[in-house]
N, C-alpha and C positions, 0 to 999 in steps of 0.2 A: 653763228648768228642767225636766228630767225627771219626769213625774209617773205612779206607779204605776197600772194599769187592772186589772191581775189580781194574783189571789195561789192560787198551785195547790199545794193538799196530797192526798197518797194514801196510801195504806195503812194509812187510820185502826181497820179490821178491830176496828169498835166492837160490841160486845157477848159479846167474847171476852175471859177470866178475864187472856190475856196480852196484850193490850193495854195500852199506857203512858196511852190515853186514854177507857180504862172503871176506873172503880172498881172494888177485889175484895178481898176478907178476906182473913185470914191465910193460908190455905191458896191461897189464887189464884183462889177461884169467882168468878163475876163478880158485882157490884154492881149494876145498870143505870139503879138509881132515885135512883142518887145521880151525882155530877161526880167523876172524879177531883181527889186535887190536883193532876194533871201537866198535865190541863186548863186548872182554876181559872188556873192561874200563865202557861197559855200564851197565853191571852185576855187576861190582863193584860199580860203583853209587847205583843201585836200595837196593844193599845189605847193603849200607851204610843208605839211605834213609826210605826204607819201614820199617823197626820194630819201630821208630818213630812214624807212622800212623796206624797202621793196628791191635794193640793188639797181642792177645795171636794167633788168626786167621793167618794165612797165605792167604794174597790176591789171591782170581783166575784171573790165566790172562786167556782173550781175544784177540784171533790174528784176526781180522776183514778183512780177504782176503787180497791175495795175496801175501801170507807167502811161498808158494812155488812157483817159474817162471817156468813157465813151457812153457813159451811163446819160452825163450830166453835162456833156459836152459834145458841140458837134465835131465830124470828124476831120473838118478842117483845121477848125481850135485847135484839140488833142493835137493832131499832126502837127502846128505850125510851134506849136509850145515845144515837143518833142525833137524841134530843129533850134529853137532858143539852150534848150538843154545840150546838144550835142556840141554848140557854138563854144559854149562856157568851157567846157571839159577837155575839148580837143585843139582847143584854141592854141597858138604856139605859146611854151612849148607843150603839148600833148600830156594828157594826166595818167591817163589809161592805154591799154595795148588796143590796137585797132581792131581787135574781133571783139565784139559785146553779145553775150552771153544773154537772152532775152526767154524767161519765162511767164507765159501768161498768167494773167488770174482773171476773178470772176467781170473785173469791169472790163476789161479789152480780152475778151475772150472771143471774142469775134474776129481778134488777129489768128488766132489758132485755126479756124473756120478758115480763113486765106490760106495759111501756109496749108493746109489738111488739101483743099481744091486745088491749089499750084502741083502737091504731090500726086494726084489723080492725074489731072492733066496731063502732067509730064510723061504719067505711066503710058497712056492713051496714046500718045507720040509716039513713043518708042513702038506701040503696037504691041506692047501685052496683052496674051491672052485673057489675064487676068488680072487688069489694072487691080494696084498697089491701091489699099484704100486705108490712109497712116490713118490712126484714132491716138495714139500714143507712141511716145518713144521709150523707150530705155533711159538708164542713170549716167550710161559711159557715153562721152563727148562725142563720140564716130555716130551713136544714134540721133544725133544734131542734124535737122536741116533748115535751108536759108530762110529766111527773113526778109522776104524780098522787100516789103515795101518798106521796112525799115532800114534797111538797108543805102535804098536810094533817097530816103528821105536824108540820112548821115551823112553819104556822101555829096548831097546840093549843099548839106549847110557846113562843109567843110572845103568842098574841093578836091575831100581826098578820097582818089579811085582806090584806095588798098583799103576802106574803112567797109565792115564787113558785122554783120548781125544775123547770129543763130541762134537756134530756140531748139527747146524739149521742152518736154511736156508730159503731164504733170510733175515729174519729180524729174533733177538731176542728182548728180554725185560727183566729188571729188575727193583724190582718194590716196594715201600716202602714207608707205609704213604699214599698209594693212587697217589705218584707221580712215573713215569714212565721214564724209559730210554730204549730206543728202539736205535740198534745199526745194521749198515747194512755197507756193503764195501763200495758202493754207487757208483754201475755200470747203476744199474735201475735209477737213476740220470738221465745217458745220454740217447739221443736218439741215439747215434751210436749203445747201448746194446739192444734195442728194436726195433733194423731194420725190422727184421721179423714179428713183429707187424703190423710196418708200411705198411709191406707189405701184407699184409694179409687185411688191410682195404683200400688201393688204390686198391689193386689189386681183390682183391677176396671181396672185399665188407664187410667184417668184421668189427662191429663195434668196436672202442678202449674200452678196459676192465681195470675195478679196481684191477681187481681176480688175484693176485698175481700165483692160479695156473696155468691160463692161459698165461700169462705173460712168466713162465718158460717152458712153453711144448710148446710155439712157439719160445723162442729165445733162450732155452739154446741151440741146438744143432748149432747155429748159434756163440754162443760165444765160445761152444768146439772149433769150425774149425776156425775162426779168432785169439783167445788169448790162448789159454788153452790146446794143442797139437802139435803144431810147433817146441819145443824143441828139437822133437825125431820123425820128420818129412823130414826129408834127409835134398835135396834143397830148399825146402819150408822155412825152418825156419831160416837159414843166410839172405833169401830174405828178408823174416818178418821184421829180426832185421833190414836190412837195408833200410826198408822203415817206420821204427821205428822212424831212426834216421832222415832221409831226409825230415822226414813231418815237420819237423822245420821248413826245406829251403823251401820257398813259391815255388821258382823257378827251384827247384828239384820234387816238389810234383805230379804236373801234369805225368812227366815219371814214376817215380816209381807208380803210380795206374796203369799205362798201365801195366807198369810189371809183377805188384803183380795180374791184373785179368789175364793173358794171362798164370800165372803159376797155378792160382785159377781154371781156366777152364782145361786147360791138365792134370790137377791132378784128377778134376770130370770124365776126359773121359775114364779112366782108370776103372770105375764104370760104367758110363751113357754114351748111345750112343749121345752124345754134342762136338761139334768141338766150335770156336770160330765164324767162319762164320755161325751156324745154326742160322735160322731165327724163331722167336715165335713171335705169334701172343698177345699183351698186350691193352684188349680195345681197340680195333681196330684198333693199330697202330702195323704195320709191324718192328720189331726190329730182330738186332742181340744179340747172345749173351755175345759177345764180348762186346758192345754197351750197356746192359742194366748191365751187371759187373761192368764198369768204373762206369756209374751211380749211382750205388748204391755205390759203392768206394765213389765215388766224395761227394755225398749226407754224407755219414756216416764218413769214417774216415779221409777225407779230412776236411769237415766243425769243424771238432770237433779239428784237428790239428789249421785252420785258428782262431777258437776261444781261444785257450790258449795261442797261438800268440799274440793276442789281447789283453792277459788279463795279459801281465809278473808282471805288477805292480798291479794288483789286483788279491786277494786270489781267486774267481767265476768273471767267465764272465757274461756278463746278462742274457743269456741265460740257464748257470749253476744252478744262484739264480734260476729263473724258475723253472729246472728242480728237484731241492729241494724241492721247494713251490709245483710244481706239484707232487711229489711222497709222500708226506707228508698227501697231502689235499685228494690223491687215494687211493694206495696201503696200505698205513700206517695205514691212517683211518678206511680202512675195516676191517684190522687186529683189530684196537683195537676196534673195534665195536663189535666185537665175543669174545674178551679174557674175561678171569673171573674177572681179575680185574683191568680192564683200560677203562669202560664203560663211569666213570664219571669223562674223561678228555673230553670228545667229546661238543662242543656250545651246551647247552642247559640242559645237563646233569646234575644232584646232585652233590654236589662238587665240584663244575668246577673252584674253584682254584689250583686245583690240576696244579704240573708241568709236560708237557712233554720237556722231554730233546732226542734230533736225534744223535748218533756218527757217523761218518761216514770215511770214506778215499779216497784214490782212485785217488782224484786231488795231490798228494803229497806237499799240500799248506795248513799248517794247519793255523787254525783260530778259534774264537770261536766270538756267535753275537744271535742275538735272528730275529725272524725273525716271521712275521704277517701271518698266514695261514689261507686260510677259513675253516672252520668247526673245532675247536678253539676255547677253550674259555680263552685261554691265549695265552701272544703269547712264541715260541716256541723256547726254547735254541739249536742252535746248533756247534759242535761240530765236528771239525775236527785233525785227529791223522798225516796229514802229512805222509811223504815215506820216504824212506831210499836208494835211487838211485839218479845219478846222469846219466843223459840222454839227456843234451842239453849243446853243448862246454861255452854257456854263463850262467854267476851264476843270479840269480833272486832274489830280496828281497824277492819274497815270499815264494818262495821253502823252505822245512823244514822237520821236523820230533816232534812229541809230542808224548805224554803218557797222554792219559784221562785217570783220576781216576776218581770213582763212589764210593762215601760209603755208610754206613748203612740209612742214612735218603734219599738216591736217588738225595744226591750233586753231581754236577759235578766239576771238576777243569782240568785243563791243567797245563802239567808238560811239559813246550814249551822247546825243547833241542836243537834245532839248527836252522840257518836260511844259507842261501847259504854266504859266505864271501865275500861281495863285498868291506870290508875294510881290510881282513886281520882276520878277528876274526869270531868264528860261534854266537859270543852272550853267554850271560851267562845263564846258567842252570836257569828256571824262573817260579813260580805260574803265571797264568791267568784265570782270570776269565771274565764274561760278563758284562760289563760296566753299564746295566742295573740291576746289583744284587749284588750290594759291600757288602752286607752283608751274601756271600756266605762263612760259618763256613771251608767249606771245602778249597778254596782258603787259606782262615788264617792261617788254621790249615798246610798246604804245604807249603807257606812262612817260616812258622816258623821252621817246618825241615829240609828246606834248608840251613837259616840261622844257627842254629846248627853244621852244619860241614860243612862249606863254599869252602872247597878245595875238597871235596871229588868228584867234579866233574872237576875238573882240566885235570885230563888224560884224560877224553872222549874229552872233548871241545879238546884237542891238538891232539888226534887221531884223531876225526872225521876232523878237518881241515886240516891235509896232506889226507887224504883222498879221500876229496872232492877235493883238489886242484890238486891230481893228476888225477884223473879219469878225471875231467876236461882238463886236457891236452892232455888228449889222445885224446877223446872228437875232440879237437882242430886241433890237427895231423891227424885224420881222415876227419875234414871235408876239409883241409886246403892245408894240405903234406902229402899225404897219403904215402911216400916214408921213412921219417922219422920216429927218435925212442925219443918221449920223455925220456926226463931223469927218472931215478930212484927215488922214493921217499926220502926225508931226513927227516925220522925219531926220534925226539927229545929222543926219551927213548932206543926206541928197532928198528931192523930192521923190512921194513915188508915181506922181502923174506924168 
């Protein structure tokens, strides 16, 4: 019998007014001190669900970045939402095993910046000659370290001293039979996350690298100052948000880049002697810096706005799938080219029917599909967890939210939970699995516990859709009427104020 080991969610981007899993008033401001219902109801699902799958064990979760908004929220919010969550889950009895498995992504990537300073530090004590300076971990769980302040955050809003939060970073792995699941937020995806790269080989002649630690000592400081510090950044970060939104509008996009460089440079000059008219020299072309700001805007998160524009009705734009295929066949490869036990997934290797399975998040579009990578001797399941925000006034077939589960043999399945309601309904509570693998135990085995208690998912599906249909209307009056006050929710059970 199949039994559950993980269960990975992302893009809980708590502490933001649009979140499905923060609380917030009629107007959308966030709540933090209180649970949402979309919460309340989805704890009650899982508790109904998981002792079904999982045995005597208690499943670890997996939050796969951007569990805290630190973009769009301050770090109090995020924090205090982040202990409403922990309340719901661990509440008696207990949903999950008490180590939480915590990978960053691009919006609270500024937690990684913590846990990176605490491992410095700590080096520095000990009296190393050569303090330890982590950029990255490995895939295998031993290269895990604490989490401190989520950690203590878990355990005020529990009580319980044994409740415990580790992190890696960028990628982890787990691993079973020789078959592999390797799980990342999936910012390294994009090229908007590897601007700094980019730039570093137009500009400075660098060639592009596998090397995941290089990767991060060129772009993480680049994703702090774009995604992962604006919260609790004055006027920077209402800018932010509002160039968030406007990247939707094709025909708003242009101004709001001029914006967002013109606040991007008077916020550097405050540090660096750079006005917006200085001039630099780039390969022999005389630019400003004003000029070469927009550019990189324009290039980065403008093209990346114009491509999911492009893609409302499909899960990856073309360029996405790429950028999958390209992170899988580099970064991912090199990693399991070094781990102790994922040598023989690699084309040519012993074993090589082994499976590699990728989770990932990040596009808030879940999906699941297999997909052809070079250096591969199989081809590759992957696996998408969907978000939990609502961020564009129009609903999208593809938009959603899921729960990959992973059990003891290295199955995947998806536990698909909602889709945007473009008829009224989020969809029903749902196994999926890869169309190429019907005879995945663990899909069967989650059909079957759903069908077991077929209403126990009844209140999430009716929470999450006032939900969603209200933020959407704010949504709406924002881009629309910005003078107006959408209505108040009507909640079928309970109030949400």
């Amino acid at each position: 019998m199949t039994t559950v080991t993980h269960v990975v969610m992302s893009d809980l981007h708590l502490g933001a007014g649009y979140s499905l899993l923060t609380d917030a008033d009629d107007r959308g401001v966030a709540r933090p001190t209180s649970p949402s219902p979309t919460l309340v109801s989805l704890a009650a699902g899982f508790r109904s669900l998981l002792p079904r799958l999982s045995g005597e064990e208690r499943p670890t979760l997996v939050l796969l970045g951007d569990v805290y908004d630190l973009s769009f929220a301050t770090p109090a919010s995020a924090t205090a939402a982040f202990q409403r969550f922990i309340e719901q889950f661990w509440s008696e009895p207990a949903i999950f095993a008490d180590t939480i498995i915590y990978v960053p992504g691009n919006h609270d990537h500024r937690m990684w910046r913590l846990m990176r300073d605490a491992a410095f530090l700590e080096s520095v004590r000990r009296g190393d000659q050569e303090p330890d300076e982590l950029v990255v971990t490995g895939l295998e769980a031993e290269s895990m370290v604490a989490c401190e302040l989520a950690t203590v955050l878990a355990q005020q809003a529990t009580g319980n001293p044994g409740l415990s939060v580790v992190s890696g970073y960028p990628n982890i792995g787990v691993e079973a039979d020789g078959n592999v699941v390797v799980m990342h937020h999936g910012h390294y995806t994009e090229g908007t996350y590897r601007l700094m790269s980019k730039v570093a080989e137009v500009v400075g002649g660098r060639p592009a690298t596998s090397d995941l630690r290089h990767v991060e000592m060129l772009n993480g400081p680049w994703i702090d100052f774009g995604w992962s510090n604006s919260g609790d950044e004055g006027e920077l970060g209402p800018l932010l948000y509002r160039y968030y939104e406007t990247m939707q509008d094709p025909a708003a996009t242009q101004t709001s880049i001029q914006q967002l460089a013109t606040t991007m440079i008077e916020a550097a000059s405050r540090i660096f002697p750079v006005r917006s008219s200085t001039r630099i020299d780039v390969r022999g072309f005389d630019v400003s810096v004003q000029g070469i700001t927009e550019a990189l805007l324009d290039l980065t998160l403008a093209r990346a706005a114009q491509n999911e524009r492009g893609s409302v009705t499909n899960v990856l734009s073309p360029d996405a799938v790429e950028g999958v295929r390209s992170y899988l066949a580099g970064p991912v490869r090199s990693q399991l080219a070094t781990a102790r036990w994922t040598g023989r997934l690699i084309d040519g290797a012993p074993h090589s029917d082994r499976r590699l399975s990728f989770v990932f998040g990040h596009t808030h579009k879940p999906f699941q599909d297999e997909f052809l990578v070079p250096g591969y001797s199989q081809p590759v399941q992957v696996w998408n967890t969907g978000g939990w925000v609502l961020d564009h006034p129009g609903l999208s077939p593809t938009q959603g939210g899921a729960a990959i589960l992973v059990d003891d043999e290295a199955n995947v399945a998806s536990l698909r939970l909602f889709n945007d309601p473009l008829d009224g309904s989020v969809g029903t509570v749902r196994a999926a699995g890869c169309a190429d693998d019907p005879d995945n135990p663990l899909v069967a085995a989650l059909s079957s516990a759903l069908a077991a208690d077929p209403t126990a998912w009844d209140a999430f599906s009716s929470d999450c859709l006032v939900g969603i249909e209200h933020r959407a209307a704010i949504l709406r009056t924002t881009y629309f009427d910005p003078m107006a006050h959408p209505p108040a929710p009507t909640h079928p059970r309970r109030s949400l104020r």
